[in-house]
C-alpha positions in Angstrom: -66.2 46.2 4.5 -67.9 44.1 7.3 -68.5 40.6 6.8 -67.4 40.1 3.5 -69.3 42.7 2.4 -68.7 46.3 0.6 -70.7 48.8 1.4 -71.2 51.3 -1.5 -73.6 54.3 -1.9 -74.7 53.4 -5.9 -75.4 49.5 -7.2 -76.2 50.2 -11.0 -77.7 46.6 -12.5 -77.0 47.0 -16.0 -74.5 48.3 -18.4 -76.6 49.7 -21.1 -76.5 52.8 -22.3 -79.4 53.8 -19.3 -77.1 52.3 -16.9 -73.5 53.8 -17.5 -75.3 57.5 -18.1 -76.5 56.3 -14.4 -73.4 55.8 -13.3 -71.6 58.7 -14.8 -74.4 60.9 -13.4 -74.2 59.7 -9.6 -69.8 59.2 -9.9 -70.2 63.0 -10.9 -72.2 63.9 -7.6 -69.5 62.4 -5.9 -71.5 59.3 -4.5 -69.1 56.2 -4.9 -70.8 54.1 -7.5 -70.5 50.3 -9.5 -72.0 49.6 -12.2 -72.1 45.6 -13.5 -73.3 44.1 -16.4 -72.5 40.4 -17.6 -71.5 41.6 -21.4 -68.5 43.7 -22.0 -69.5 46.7 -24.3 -69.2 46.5 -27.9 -67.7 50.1 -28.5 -67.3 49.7 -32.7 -69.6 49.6 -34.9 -67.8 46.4 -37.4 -67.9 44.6 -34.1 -70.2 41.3 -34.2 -72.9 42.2 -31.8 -72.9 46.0 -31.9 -76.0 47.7 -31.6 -76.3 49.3 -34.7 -79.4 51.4 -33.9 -79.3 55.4 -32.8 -80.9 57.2 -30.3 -81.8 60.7 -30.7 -81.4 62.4 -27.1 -84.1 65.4 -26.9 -83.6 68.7 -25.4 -84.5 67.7 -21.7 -81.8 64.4 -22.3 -79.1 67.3 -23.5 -79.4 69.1 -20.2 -78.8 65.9 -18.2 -75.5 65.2 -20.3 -74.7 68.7 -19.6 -75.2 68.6 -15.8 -73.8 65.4 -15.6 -70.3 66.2 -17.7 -71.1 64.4 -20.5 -72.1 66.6 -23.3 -68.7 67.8 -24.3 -67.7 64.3 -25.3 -70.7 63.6 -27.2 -71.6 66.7 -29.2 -68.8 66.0 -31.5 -70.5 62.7 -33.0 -74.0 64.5 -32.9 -76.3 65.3 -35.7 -79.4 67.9 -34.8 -82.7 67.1 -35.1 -84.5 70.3 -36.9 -87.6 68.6 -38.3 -89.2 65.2 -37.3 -91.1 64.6 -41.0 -94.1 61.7 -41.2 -94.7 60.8 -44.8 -97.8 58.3 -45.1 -97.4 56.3 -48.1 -100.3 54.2 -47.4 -102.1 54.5 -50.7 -102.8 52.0 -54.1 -98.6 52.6 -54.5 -95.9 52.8 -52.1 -95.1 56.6 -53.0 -95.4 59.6 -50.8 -99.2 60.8 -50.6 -99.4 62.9 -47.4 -96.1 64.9 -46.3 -96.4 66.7 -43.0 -92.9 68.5 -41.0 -92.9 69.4 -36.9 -90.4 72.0 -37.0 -88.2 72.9 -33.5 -88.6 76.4 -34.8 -92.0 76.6 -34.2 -91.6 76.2 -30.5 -87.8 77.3 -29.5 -84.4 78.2 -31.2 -82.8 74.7 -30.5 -83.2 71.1 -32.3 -85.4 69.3 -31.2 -82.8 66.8 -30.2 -79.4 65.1 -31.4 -78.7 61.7 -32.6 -75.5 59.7 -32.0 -75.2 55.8 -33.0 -75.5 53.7 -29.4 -72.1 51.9 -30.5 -70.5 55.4 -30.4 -72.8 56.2 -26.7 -71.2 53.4 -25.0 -67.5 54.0 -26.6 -67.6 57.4 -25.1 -69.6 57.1 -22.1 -67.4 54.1 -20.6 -64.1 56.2 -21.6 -66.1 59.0 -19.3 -66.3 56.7 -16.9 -62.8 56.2 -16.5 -62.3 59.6 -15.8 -64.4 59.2 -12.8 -62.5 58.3 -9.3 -65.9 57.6 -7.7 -67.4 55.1 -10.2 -65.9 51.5 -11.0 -67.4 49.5 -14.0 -66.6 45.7 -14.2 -68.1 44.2 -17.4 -68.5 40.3 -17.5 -69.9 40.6 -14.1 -73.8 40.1 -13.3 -76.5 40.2 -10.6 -77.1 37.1 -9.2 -79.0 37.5 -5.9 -80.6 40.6 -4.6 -82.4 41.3 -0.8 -83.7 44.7 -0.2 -84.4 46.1 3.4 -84.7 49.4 4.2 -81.3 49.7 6.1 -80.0 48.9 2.3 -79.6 46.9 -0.6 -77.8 43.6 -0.6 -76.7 42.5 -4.0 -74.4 39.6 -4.7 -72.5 39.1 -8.0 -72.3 36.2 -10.2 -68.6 35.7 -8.6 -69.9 35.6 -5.4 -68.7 39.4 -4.6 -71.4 41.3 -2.4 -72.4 44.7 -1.9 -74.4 46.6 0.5 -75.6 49.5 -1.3 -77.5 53.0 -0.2 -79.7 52.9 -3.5 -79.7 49.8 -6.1 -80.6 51.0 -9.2 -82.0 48.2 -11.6 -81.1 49.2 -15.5 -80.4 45.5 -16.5 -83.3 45.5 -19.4 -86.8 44.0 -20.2 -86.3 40.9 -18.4 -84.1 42.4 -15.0 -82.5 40.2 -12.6 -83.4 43.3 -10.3 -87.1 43.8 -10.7 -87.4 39.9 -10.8 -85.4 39.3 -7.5 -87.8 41.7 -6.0 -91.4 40.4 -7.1 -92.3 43.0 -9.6 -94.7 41.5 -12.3 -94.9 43.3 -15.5 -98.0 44.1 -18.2 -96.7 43.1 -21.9 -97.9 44.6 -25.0 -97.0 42.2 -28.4 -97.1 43.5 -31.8 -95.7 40.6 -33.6 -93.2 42.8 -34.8 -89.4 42.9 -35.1 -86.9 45.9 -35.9 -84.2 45.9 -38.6 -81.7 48.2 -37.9 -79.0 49.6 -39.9 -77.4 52.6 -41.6 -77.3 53.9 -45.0 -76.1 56.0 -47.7 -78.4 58.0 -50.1 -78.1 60.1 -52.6 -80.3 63.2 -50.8 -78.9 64.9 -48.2 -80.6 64.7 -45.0 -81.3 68.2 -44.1 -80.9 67.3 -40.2 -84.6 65.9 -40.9 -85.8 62.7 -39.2 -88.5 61.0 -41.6 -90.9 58.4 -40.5 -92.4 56.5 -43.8 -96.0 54.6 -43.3 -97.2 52.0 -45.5 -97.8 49.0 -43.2 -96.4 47.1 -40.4 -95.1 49.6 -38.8 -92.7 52.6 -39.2 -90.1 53.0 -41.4 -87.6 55.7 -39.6 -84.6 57.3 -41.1 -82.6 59.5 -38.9 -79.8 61.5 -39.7 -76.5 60.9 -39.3 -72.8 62.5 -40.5 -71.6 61.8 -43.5 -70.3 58.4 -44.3 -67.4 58.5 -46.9 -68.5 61.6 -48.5 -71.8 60.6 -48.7 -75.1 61.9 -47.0 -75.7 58.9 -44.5 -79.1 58.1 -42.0 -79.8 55.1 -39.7 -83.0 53.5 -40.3 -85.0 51.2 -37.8 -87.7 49.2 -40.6 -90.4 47.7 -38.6 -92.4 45.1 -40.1 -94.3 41.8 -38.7 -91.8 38.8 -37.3 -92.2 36.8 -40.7 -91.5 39.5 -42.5 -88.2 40.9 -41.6 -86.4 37.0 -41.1 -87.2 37.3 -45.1 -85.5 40.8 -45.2 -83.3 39.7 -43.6 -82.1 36.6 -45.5 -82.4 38.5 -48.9 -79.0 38.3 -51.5 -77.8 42.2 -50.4 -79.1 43.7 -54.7 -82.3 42.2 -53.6 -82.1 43.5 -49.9 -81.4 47.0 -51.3 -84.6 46.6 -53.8 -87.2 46.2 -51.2 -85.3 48.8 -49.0 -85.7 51.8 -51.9 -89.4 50.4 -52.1 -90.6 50.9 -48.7 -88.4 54.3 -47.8 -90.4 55.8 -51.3 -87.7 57.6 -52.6 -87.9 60.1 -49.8 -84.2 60.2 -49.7 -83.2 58.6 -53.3 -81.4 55.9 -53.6 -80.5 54.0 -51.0 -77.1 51.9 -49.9 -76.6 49.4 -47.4 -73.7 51.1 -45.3 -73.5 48.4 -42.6 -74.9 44.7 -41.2 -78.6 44.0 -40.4 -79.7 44.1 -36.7 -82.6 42.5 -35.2 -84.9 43.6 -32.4 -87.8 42.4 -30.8 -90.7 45.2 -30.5 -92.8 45.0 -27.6 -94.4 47.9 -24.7 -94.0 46.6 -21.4 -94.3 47.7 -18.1 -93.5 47.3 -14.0 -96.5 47.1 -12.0 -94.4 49.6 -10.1 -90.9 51.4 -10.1 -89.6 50.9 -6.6 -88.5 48.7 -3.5 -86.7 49.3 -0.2 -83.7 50.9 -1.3 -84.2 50.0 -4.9 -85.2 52.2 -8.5 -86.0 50.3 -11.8 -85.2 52.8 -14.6 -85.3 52.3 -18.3 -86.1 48.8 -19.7 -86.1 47.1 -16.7 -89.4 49.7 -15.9 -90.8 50.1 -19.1 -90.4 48.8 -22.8 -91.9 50.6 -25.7 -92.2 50.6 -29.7 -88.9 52.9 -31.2 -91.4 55.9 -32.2 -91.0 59.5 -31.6 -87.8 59.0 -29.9 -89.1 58.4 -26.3 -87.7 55.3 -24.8 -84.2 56.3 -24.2 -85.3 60.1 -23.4 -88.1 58.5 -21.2 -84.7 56.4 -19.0 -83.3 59.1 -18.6 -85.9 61.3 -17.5 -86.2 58.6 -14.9 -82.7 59.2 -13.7 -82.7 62.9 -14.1 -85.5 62.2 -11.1 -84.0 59.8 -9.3 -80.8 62.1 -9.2 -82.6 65.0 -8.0 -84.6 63.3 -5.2 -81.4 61.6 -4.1 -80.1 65.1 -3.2 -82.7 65.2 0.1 -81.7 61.5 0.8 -80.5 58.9 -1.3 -82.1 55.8 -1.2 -84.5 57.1 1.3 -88.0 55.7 1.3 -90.4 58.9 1.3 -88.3 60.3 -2.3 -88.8 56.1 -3.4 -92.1 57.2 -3.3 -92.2 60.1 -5.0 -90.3 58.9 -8.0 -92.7 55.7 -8.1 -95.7 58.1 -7.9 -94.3 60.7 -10.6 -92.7 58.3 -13.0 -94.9 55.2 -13.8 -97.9 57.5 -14.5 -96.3 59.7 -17.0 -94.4 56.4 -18.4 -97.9 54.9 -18.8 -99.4 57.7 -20.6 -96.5 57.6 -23.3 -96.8 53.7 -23.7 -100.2 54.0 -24.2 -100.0 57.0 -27.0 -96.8 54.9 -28.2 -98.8 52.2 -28.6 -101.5 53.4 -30.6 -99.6 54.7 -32.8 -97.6 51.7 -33.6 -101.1 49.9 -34.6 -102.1 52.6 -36.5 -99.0 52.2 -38.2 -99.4 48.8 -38.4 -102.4 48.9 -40.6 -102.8 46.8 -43.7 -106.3 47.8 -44.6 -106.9 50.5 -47.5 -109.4 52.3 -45.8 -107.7 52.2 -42.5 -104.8 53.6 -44.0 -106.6 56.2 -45.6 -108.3 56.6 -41.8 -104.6 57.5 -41.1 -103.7 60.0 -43.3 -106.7 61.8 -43.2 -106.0 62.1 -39.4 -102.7 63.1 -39.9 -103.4 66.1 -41.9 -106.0 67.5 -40.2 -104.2 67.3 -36.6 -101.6 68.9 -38.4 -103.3 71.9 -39.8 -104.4 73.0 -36.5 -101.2 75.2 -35.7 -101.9 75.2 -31.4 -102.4 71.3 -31.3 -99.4 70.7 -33.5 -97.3 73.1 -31.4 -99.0 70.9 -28.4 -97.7 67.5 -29.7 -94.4 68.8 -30.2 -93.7 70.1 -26.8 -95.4 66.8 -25.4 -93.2 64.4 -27.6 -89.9 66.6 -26.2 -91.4 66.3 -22.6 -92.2 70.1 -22.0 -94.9 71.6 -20.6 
């Protein structure tokens, strides 16, 4: 320490689930790491405030976990992904018109991916992170002031603690302290739609399928999870315009559970409200660009986009499967900044655009464009090398 200040290898903005896999993957190279965020994680799922949403980590995500000593811990609360189903219910009825399965098998012996509940990711990866000698975590503590030069990073904490760090890597969300402290505008996408997230019971069992339901205003996703009291269970993510879901959400829970069984179309049965209503904001955003001296912006705090196809999460961390493996030739360094700059916000792009069409085309309140959609559907679908194409893309293989 010089001056009042610690010098440190890893600065992690950001206790997300993005940020702690960051800093359990550079503790386990060895590289002494902190991680800050100003909220404490909520780490159970009754909690007021817990994110009651799911991500489902595909294959390339597994691999990280496994590199990084991660995967053991999580596997246990993980449900495979075997078939990502769309079902367009986009005609005179909300019922199920046009029913079309991606299969993993088609394209490898593994799920395509698992899902876990984020409540359950940050339980398990802090309690990972404790295991960790390199890596300290201090929740309740944010980034207040950053200057980046190339001989490092200079951050100072909302306590007034400062570091001087090799690489600063800002995970600290859509509106970052990190990218803002260093100049970096952003180009914003608006839907005028929100997210309701949430898990169920049903009467169906899931089958380890993920089902995506389109009517209008967007997606309606269920994705499985274990079994909740004996019963099958999924989260769902229901996206609909702003107006629309503050009147979900304020519905007597019979009438709640009404419109729910409505717009899923039976694909599952009946459906029960397991747990409280979230709320999310849907937007696509992203960094004019990805780096600064000494400095990466990864997951939200780089790019934003629509819950569809389960890319955002798996698109962080293949940001910081990168960003670990040029650190290995220099961390920090300016030429590998470069490199993860030039690879990343291209192929980040590309998915927020294809993201983005898709959501408006889910969106659609039209007949005819819905009928546009389903016709589209099921002929991309009966061509076997361009579905096998889109499932390999969606997973990130080549």
């Amino acid at each position: 320490m010089t001056g009042g200040v610690e010098d440190i290898d890893v600065l992690i903005s950001g206790g997300g689930i993005a940020g702690l896999v960051a800093a359990a993957a550079f503790g386990s190279e060895g590289y002494t790491t902190l991680c800050v965020d100003p909220a404490p994680p909520i780490t159970e799922e009754s909690h007021q405030g817990a994110d009651l949403r799911t991500t489902a980590f595909l294959q390339p995500s597994v691999r990280l976990f496994q590199d990084i000593g991660l995967w053991d811990r999580l596997f246990p609360h993980a449900t495979a992904l075997q078939v990502m189903r769309i079902v367009d219910a986009g005609g005179a009825t909300p019922q199920p018109r046009l029913t079309r399965d991606f299969d993993a098998a088609e394209i490898g012996d593994a799920p395509f991916g698992w899902n876990l509940p984020n409540w359950r990711l940050r339980r398990e990866i802090t309690a990972r992170l404790d295991q960790l000698q390199t890596v300290r975590f201090l929740p309740g503590r944010g980034t207040r002031d950053v200057t980046a030069r190339d001989e490092g990073a200079l951050v100072t904490l909302d306590d007034g603690q400062r570091f001087r760090a090799r690489l600063l890597i800002g995970a600290d969300g859509r509106n970052s302290p990190v990218r803002q402290a260093l100049g970096i505008g952003v180009r914003s996408f608006r839907y005028g739609q929100k997210a309701l997230a949430f898990a169920v019971t049903h009467d169906r069992p899931h089958g380890n399928v993920s089902t995506e339901v389109h009517r209008s205003g967007g997606p309606f996703t269920l994705v499985p999870l274990p079994d909740r009291d004996g019963q099958p269970s999924s989260a769902v993510v229901w996206m609909e315009n702003g107006r629309e879901v503050a009147r979900l959400a304020s519905l007597p829970r019979a009438e709640f559970e009404a419109e729910l069984n409505a717009r899923s179309a039976g694909v599952l049965g009946q459906l029960s409200l397991a747990t409280q209503l979230t709320q999310w904001p849907i937007i696509s955003q992203i960094a004019d660009r990805f780096t600064g001296p000494r400095t990466a912006l990864i997951a939200e705090a780089a790019h934003v986009v629509p819950p569809i196809g389960a890319q955002g999460l798996n698109m962080s961390l293949a940001d910081l499967a990168m960003l670990l493996d040029l650190s290995r030739d220099g961390l920090g360094e300016a030429g590998g900044l470069r490199r993860f700059d030039r690879a990343r916000r291209p192929e980040a792009y590309a998915r927020l655009l294809g993201i983005d069409a898709l959501n408006r085309t889910s969106q659609a309140g039209l007949r005819p464009l819905r009928d546009l959609r389903a016709a589209a559907l099921g002929g991309l679908y009966g061509i076997a090398p361009v579905r096998r194409m889109m499932m390999r893309a969606g997973l990130g293989l080549r």
